[in-house]
GUTORVO-788874 format. One record per residue: residue in one letter; x, y, z of N, C-alpha, C in turn. Coordinates in steps of 0.001 Angstrom, whole numbers, plus 500000, padded with zeros to 6 digits. Layout:
// residues N
AXYZXYZXYZ/...
//
This chain:
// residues 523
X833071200154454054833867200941454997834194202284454363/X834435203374455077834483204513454534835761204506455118/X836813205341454304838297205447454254838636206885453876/X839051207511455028839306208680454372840912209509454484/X841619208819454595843053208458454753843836208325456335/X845244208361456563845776207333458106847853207760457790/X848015206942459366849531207263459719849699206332461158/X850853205709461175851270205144462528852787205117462603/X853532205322463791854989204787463759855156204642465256/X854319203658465816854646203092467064855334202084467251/X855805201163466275856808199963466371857638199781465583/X858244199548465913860312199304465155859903198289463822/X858039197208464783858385196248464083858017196500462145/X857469197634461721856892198516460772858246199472460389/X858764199747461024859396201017460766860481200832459392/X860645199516459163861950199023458253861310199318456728/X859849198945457026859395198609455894859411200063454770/X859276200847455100858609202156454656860151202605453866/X861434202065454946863036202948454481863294202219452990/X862816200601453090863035200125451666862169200385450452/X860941201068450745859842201539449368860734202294448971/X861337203924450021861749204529448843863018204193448283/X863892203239448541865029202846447700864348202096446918/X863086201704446973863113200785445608862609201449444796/X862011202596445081861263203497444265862152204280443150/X863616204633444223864606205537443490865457204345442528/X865610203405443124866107201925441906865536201323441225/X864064201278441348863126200541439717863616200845438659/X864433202274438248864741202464436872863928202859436175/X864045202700434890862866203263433442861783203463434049/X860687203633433268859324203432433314858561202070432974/X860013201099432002859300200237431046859438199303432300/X860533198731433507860875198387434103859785197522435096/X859393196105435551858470195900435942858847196232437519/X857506196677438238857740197755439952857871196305440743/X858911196343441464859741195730442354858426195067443208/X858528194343444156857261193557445078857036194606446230/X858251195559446682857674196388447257857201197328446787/X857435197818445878857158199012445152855392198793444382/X855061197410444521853692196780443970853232197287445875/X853870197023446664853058196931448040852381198483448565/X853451199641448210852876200730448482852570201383447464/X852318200921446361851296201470445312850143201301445842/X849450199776446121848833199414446782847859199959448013/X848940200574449086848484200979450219848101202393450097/X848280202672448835848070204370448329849146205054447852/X850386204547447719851617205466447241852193206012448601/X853659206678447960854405207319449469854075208356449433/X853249209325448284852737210255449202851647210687450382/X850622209756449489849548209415450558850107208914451750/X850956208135452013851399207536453269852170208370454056/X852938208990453322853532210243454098852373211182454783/X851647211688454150850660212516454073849746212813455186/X849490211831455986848328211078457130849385211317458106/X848430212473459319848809212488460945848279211983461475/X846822211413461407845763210683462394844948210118461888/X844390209201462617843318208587462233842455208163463512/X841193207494463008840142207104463774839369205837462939/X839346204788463873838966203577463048838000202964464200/X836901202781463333835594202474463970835604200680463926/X835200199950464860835385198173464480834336197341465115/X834215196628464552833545195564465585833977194197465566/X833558193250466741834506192145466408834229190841467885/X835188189991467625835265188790469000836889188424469192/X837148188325470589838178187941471004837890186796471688/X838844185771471325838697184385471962840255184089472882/X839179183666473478840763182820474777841450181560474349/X842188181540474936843531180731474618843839179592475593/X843679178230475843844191177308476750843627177605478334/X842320177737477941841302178563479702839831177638479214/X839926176131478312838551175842478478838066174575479088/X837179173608478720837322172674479826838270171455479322/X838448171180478401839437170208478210840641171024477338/X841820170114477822842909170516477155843324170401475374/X842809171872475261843759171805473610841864172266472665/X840815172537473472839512173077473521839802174247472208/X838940174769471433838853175947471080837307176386471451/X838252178047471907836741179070471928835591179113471549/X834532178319471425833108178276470783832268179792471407/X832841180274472612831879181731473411832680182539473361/X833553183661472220834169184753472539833562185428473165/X834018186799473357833740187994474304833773189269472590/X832962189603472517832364190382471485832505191722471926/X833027192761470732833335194108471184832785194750469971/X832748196448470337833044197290469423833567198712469796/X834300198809469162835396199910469701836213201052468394/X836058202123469123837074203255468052838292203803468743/X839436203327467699840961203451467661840900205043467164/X841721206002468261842133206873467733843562206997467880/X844529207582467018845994207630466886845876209076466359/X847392209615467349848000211133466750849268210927466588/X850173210892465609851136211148465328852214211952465916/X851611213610466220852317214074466393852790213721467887/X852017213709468740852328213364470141852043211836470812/X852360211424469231852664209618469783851582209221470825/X850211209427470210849301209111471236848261208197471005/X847928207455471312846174206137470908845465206346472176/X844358206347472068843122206165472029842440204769471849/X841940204036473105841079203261472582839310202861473626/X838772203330472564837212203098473654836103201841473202/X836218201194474107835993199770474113834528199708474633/X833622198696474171832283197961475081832695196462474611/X832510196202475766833028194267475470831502193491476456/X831079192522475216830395191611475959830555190574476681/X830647190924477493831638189801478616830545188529479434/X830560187290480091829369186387480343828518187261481383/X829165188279482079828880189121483253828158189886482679/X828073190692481746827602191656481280828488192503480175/X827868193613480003828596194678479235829071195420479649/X830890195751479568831400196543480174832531197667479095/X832662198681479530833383199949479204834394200092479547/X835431200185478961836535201047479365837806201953478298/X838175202686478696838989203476477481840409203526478552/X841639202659477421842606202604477304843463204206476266/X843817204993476888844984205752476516846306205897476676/X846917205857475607848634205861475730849017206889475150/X850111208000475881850737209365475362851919209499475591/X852875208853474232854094208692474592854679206981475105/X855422206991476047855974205824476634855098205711478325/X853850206379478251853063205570479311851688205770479107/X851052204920480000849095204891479542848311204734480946/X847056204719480669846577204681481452844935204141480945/X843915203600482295842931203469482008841821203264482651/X840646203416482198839482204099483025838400202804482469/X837663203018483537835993202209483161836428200699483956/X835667199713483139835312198418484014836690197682483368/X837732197579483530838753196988483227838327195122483207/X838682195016484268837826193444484738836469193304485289/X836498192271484847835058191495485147834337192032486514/X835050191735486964834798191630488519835284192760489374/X834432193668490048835066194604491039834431195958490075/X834836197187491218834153198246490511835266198855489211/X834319199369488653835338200414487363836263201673488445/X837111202001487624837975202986488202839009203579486966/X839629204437487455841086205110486872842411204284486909/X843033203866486467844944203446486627845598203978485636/X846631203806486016848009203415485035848221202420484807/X848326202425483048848830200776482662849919200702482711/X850684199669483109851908199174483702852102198935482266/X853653198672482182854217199253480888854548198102479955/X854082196820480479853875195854479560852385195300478938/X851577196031479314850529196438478770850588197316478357/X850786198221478355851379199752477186851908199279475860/X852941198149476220853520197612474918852694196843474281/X851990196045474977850475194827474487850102195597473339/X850208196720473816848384197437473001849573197633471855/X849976198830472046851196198958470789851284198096469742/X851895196845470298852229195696469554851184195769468639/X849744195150469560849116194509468792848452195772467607/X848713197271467902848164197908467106848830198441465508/X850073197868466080851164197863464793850694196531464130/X850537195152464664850176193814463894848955194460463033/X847926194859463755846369195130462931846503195941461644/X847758197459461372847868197988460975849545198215460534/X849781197279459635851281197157459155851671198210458404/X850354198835457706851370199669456816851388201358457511/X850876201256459190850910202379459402852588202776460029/X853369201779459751855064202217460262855842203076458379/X855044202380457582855520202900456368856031204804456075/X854668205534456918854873206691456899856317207437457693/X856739206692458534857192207217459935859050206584458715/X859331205745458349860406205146458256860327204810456396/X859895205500455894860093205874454216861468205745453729/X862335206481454425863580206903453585864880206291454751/X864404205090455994865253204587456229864972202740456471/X865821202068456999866043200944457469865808199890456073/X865639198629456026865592198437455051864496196697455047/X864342196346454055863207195352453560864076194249452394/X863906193243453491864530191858452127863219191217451446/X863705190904450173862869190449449474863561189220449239/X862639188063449553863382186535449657862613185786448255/X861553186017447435860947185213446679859437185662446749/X859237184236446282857730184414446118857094182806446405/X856065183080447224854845181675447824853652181274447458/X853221180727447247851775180482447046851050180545448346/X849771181471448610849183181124449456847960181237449157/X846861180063449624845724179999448526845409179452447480/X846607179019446796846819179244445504846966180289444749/X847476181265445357847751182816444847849574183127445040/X849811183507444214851268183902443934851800185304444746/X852713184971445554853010186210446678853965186150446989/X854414188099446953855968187892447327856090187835448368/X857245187573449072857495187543450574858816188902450762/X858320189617451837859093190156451678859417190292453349/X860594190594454093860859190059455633861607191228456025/X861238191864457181861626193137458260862369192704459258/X863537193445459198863885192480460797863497193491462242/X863029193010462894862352193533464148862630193510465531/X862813194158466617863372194083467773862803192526468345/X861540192504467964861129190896468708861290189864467949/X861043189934466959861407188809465943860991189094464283/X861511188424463193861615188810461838860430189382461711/X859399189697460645858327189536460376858067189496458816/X857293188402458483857372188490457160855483188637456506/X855787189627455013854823190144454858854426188979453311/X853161188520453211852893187745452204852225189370451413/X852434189527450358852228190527449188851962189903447663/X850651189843447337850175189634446060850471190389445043/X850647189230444455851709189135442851851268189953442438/X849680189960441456849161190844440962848505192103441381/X847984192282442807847296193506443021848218194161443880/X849655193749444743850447194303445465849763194459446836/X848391193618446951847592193940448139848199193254449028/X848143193822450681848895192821451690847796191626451861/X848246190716452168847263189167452211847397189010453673/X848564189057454483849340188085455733850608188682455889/X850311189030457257851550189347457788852117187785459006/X853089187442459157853661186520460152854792186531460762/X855084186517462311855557186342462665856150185634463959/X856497185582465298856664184716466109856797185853467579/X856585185268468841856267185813470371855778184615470679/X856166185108471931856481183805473263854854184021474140/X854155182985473982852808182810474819853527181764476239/X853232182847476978853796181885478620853352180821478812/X852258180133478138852398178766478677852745177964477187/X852775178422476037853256177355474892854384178248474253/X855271178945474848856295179714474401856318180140473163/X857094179619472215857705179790470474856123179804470657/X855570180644469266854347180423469345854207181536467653/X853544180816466783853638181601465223852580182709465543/X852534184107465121851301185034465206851456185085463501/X850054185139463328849676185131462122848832186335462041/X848593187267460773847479188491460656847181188148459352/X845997187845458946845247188486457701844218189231457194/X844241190008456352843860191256456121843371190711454672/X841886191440454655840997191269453224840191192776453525/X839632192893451787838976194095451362839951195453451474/X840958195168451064841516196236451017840997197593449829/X840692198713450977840400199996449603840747200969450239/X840817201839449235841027202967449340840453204083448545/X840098205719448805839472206644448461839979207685447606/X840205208819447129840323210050446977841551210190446802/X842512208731446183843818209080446666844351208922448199/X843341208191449164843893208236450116844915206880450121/X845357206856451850845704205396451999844575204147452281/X844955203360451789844333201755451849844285201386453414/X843081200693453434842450199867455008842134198566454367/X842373197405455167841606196282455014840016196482456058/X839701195794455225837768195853455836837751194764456650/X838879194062457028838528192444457994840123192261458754/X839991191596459476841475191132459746841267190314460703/X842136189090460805842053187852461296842914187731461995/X843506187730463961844386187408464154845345186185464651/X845610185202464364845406183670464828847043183685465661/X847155182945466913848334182608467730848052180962467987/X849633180364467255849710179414467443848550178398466294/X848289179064465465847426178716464503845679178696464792/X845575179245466092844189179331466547843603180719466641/X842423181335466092842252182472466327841423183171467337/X842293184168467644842057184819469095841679186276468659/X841697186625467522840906188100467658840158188295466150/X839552188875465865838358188910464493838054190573464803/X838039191123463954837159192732463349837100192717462137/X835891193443462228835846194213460404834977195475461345/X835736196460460328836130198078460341834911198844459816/X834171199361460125833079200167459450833457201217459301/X834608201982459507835161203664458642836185203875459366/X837258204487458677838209204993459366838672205877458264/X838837207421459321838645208859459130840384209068459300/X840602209744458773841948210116458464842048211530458668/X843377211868459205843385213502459307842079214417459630/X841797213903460298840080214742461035840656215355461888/X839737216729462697840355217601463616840049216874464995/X841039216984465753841460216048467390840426217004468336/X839342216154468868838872216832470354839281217321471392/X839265218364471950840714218565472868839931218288474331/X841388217537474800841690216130475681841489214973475243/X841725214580474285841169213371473345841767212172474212/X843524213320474279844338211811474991844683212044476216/X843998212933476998844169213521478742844360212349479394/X845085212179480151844640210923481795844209211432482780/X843616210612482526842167210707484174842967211381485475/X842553212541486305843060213123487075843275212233488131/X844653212391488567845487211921489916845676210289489170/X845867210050488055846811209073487525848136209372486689/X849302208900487684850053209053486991851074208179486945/X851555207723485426851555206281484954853337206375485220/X854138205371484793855773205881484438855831204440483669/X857363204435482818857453203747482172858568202637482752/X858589201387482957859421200078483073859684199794481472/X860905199927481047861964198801479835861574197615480247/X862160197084481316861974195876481462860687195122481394/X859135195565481818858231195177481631857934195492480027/X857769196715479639857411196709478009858167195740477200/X859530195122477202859957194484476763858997192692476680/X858774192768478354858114191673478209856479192134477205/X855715192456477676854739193379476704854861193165475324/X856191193225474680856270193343473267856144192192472653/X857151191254473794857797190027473420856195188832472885/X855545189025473665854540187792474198852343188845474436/X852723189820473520851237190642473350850302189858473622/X849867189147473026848872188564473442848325187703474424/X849468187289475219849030186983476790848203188118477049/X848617189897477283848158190379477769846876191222476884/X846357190841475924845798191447475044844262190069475201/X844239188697475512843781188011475579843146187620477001/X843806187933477705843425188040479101842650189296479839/X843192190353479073842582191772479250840942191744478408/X841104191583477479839636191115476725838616190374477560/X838916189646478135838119188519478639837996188751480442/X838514189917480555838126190375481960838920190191482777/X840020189154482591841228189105484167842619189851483091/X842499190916483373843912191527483200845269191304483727/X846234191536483038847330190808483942848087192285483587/X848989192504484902849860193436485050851011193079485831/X851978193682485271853238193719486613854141192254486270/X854957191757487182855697190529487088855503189373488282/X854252190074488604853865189140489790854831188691490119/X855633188597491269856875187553491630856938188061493268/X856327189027493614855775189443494870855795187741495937/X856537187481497192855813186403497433855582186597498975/X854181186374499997853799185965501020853433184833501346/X853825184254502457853612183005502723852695183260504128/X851974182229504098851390181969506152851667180461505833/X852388179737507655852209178604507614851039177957508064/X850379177224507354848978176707508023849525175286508343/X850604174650509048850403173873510112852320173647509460/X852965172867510506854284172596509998854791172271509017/X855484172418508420856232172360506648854993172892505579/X853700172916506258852791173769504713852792174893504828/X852851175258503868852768176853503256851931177310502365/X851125178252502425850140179260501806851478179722500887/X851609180093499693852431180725499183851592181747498563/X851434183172498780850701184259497855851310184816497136/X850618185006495816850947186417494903849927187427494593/X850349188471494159849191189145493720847934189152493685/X847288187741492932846132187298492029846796185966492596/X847507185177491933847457183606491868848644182859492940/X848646181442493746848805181754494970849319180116494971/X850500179389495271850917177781495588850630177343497011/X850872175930496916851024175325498240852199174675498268/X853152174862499372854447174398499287854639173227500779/X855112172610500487855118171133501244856587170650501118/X857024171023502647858800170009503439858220168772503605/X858857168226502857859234166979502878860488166423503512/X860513165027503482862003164484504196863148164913503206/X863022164690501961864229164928501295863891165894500180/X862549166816499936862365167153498925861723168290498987/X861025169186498254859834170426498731858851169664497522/X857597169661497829856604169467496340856192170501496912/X855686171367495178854801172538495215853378171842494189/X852405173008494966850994172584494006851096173545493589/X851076173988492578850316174974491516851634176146490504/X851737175977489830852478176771489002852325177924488181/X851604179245488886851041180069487794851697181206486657/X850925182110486197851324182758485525852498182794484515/X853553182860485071854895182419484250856295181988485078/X857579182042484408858489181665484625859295182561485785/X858715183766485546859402184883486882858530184698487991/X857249184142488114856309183969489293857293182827489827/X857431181685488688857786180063489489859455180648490302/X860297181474489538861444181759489860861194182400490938/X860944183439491109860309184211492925859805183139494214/X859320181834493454858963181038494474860193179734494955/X860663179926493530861891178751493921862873179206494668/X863140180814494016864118181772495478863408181455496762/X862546181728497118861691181278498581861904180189499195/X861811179093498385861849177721498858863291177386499184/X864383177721498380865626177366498183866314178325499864/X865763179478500231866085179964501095865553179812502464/X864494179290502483863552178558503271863917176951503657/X864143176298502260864760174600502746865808174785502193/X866886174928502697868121174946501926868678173448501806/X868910173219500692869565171996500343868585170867499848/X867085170971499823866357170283499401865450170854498544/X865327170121497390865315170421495593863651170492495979/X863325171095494782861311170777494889861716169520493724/X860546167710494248860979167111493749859942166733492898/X858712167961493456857286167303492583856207168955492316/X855918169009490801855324170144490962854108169533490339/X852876170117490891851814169371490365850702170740489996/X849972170131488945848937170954488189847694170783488492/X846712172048489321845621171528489278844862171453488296/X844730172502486909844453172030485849845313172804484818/X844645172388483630845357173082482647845690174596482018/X844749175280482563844693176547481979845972177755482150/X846176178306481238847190178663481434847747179639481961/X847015179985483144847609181136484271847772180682485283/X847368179257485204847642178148486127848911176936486407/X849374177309485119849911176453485026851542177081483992/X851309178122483486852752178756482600853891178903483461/X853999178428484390855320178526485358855678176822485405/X855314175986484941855609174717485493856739173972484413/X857272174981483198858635174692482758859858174755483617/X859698175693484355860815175957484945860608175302486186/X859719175157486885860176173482487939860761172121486988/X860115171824486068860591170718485469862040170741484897/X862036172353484375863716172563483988865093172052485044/X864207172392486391865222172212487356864820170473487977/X864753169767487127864219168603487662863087167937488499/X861942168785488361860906168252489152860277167506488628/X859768166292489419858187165667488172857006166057488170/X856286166230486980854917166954487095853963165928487006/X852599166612487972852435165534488362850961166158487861/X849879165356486707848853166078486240848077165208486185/X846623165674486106845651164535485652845480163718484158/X845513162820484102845674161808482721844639162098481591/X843745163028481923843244163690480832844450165187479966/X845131165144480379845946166280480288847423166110479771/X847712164803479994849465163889479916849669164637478535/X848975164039477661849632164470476185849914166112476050/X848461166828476685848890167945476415849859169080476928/X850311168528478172851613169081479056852735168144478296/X852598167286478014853988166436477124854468167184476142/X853265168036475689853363168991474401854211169955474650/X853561170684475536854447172037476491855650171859476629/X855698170637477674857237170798477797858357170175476673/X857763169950475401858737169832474327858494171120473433/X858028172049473802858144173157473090859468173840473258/X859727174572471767860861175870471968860366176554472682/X861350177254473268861501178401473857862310179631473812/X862827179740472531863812180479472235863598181954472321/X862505182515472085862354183835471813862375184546473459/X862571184089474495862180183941475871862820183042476564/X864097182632476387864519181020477180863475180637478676/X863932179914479018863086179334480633864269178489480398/X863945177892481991864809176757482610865220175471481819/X863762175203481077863972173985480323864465174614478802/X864285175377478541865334175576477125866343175456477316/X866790176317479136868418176423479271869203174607479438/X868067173754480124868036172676480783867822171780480142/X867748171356478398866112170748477965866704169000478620/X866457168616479670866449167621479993864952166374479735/X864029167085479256863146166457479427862090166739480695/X860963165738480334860039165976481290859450164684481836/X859769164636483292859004163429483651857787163597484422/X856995162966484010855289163301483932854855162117484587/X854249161974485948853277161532486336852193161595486428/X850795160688486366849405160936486150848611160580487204/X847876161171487636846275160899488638845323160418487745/X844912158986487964844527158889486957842903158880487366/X841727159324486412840628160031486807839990159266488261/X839915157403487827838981157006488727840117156747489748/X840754157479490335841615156771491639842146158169491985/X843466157561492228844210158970492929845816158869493369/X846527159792493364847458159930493023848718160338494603/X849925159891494793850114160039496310851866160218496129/X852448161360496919853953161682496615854242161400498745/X854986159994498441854699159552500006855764160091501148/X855970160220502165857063160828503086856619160519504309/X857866160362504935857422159656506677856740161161507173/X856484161960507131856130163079507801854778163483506943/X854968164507505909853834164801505154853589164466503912/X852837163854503594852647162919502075851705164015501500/X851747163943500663850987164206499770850074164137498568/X849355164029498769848020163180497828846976164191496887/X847139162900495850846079164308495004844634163270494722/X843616164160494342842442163651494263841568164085493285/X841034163300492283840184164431491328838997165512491991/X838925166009490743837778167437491572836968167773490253/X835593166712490202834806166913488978833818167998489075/X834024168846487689833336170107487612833002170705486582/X832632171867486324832312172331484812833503173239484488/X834054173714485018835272174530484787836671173762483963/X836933172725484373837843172150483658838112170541483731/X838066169909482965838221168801483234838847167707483659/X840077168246483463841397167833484360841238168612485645/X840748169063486417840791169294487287841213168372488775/X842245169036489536842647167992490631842030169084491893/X842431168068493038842747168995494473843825168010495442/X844492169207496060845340168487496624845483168499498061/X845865167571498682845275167338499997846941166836500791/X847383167367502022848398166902503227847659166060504237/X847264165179504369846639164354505498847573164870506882/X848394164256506817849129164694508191848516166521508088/X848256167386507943847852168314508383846540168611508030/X845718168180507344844468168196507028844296169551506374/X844701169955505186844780170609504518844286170353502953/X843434171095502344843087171069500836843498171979500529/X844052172227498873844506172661498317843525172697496672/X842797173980496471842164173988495016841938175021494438/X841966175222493001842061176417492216840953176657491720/X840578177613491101839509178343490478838066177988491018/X837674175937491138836395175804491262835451176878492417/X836782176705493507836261177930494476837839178161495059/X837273180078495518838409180762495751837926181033497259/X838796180193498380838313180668499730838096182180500169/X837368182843500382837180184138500709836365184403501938/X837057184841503006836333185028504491835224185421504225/X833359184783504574832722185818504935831577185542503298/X832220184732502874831673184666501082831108183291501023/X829663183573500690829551181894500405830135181058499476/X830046180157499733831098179342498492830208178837497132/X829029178733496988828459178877495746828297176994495759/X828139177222493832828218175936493589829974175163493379/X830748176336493470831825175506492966832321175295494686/X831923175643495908831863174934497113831477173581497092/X830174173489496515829763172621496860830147171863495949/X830843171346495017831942170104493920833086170046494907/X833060171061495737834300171133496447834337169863497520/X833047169888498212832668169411499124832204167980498885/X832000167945498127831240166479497325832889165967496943/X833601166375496787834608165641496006835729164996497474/X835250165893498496836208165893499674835403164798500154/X834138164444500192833320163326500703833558162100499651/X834121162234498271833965161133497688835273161023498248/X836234161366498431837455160696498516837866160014500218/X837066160651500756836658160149501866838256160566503142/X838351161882503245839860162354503720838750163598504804/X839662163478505506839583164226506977840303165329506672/X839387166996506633839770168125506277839676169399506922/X840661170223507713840458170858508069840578172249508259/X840892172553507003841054173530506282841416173810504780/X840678174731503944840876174706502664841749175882501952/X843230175650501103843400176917500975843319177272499288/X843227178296498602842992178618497325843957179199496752/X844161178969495286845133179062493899844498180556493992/X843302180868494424843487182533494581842629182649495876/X842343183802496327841701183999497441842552183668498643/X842311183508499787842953183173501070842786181856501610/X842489181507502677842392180160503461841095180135504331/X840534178798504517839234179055505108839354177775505954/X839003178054507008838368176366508032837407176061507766/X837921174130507499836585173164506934835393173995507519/X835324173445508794833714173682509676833406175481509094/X833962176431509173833610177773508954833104177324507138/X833639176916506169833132176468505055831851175193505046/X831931174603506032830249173472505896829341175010506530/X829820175345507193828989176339507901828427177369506707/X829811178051506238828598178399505037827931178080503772/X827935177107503572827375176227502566826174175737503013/X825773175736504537824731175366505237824591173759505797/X825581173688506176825828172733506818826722171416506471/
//
């Protein structure tokens, strides 16, 4: 890697570190005096002048991002990342990044360049998978995503910005490896962060700390960093870095050069004409809290923006309800004494927007059953907070243990219902070869497996009294669209269970009539 020196001060969560070098620098004492663990750390990274020194940089990478709780069985790791290579540019003076991306996605290869100037961003090219490329504004918890995660990749770029304030505890020293390391801990608007620092070379090894992943909350982020060098007196780069959530890893680069203090192209950090972005606290906060939801999802082609909590309903026959959002979409079912909902997505402010709905809609009757069509977790990160408020979840028995998991997770960094509530979770199962039934003199409700390649717990859920299906991802009803092959599992599964259907509605997309769906499937 070629290194030709660097600078960052986009996060608070960096900024501490840099105020305690120089007090330890001005308190080491003598010369004979052995240099403090921080004072070993920015020797290391090049000294405080070099670190002072650096307005910009440009860092060339290549690499794979892997998904998180989206494969076919529950608790799966990534064997097919989505493969990139991309150059990070950062300016100091006008608080600006740069990032231009090609990601190999199963679709193809797609482009897009993310810029942030200041407290808003914006972005151009093929964002998602699906649909044409264009111009936006990134909504401001993706503004923070990127941030975050560009302060995690690059810890010692807060050092320059916060030298001579805030401050750095030094708690001891760990073995990691079998290597002797100090620990030294920042305290940070989202949570501590602690830096593993080798005994002998003062090189950073591991940075760690903690953010809330919406469907497994408390959740450890881990960074490690190897090949650290440096040039000419400049500052130090690691040549690799590893980023693991929850102990699984979701992002990989190694760096082929990064240029320091080079002269800026002018419009480097322009936004695309007739975008214009503004900034939400309240969303960047979420953004900061939980990065890699949106850093993991954006990689892999379905971007997530906003707080989804938007809600439209159509009734497709008495007490059922189409419930829409944005992107991801329930089925809500009056019952005699109860509401059951199917599908729980995205997070805890989606499920809350829908429980306001329901609660104002059936007043006085609780939702008494929330059920999962599968596991993945944009499907399913809202289904703490039905259970918080007493619902039973109701999942396929390939899946029991691993929602048992969920809902005994912390949640502290982020409360939900069940942190506020932790009552427990009562979990009912569909179990694969049969099927599963929440009964009522009026509309019952029944679930049915739905075997496929997408996920393996996969259910669908069905109202007999109104002849209604209910299913996620395998197929997304869309007027006018053939339904493919995941129609046809659709259709095969509605014939194995042997139920009278007359209309299908989707976890995304809209609603379709049976016969208009045999019709286009061809009969």
């Amino acid at each position: 890697m070629n290194h030709q020196g660097y600078k960052f001060g986009l996060s608070s969560l960096m900024v501490l570190l840099l105020a305690g070098c120089a007090q330890e620098g001005q308190e080491s004492g003598a010369a004979d005096e052995a240099p403090s663990p921080l004072a070993k750390a920015v020797a290391a990274l090049g000294g405080a002048e070099a670190l002072q020194g650096f307005s910009s940089y440009a860092i060339e990478s290549s690499g794979a991002r892997f998904e998180l709780d989206e494969h076919l069985m529950p608790g799966d790791v990534d064997e097919i990342p989505v493969t990139f290579t991309s150059t990070t540019h950062y300016d100091a003076g006008s608080e600006s990044v740069r990032i231009d991306v090609s990601r190999v996605r199963p679709v193809g290869e797609h482009q897009a360049t993310m810029i942030i100037n200041g407290q808003v961003g914006a972005i151009t090219g093929q964002d998602a998978q699906f649909g044409p490329p264009g111009a936006a504004p990134l909504t401001s918890d993706r503004w923070a995503a990127i941030l975050r995660e560009q302060a995690l990749l690059n810890p010692h770029i807060a050092f320059r910005d916060q030298l001579t304030e805030g401050s750095v505890i030094e708690v001891g020293d760990e073995l990691l490896d079998g290597v002797n390391h100090h620990i030294l801990i920042i305290e940070d608007q989202v949570a501590p962060v602690r830096l593993h620092v080798n005994a002998d070379t003062g090189s950073l090894a591991r940075l760690s700390t903690i953010e809330t992943d919406h469907l497994r909350r408390d959740v450890p982020v881990e960074v490690m960093y190897d090949g650290w060098a440096q040039t000419g007196g400049s500052v130090a780069f690691p040549d690799s870095i590893t980023l693991t959530v929850d102990g699984e890893t979701v992002h990989r680069e190694t760096r082929s050069s990064v240029a320091v203090n080079a002269p800026r192209e002018d419009g480097l950090y322009d936004f695309p004409e007739g975008v214009s972005p503004v900034h939400d606290e309240t969303l960047a906060a979420w953004g900061r809290n939980g990065h890699q939801n949106y850093r993991i999802m954006a990689s892999i082609g379905f971007p997530r923006s906003g707080d989804d909590t938007n809600v439209e309903t159509e009734e497709l026959a008495p007490g059922v309800f189409h419930v829409r959002g944005g992107s991801h979409h329930s089925l809500v079912v009056e019952q005699e004494t109860g509401v059951v909902v199917a599908e729980a997505p995205m997070h805890e402010r989606r499920s809350g927007a829908v429980i306001e709905w329901i609660e104002s809609t059936f007043p006085g009757k609780p939702v008494s059953h929330v059920i999962a069509t599968h596991h993945h977790t944009d499907h399913t990160a809202g289904l703490r907070t039905y259970v918080g408020g007493g619902a039973t979840a109701v999942v396929h028995e390939a899946a029991e243990a691993f929602f048992a998991g969920i809902f005994d997770r912390p949640s502290a960094m982020r409360p939900d219902a069940l942190h506020d509530n932790p009552i427990g979770a009562n979990i009912e199962t569909m179990p694969a070869d049969g099927s599963y039934s929440i009964a009522d003199a009026n509309l019952s409700v029944e679930v049915h497996p739905l075997p496929n390649d997408h996920a393996a717990d996969m259910v669908m859920i069905y109202v007999p009294a109104a002849g209604v299906v209910f299913v996620s991802d395998v197929y997304n009803p869309i007027p006018g669209a053939p339904p493919g092959p995941g129609g046809q599992a659709v259709r095969t599964a509605i014939e194995a269970a042997g139920i009278d259907v007359s209309s299908i509605a989707g976890g995304h997309g809209t609603t379709i009539d049976y016969a208009t769906f045999q019709e286009l499937l061809g009969g």
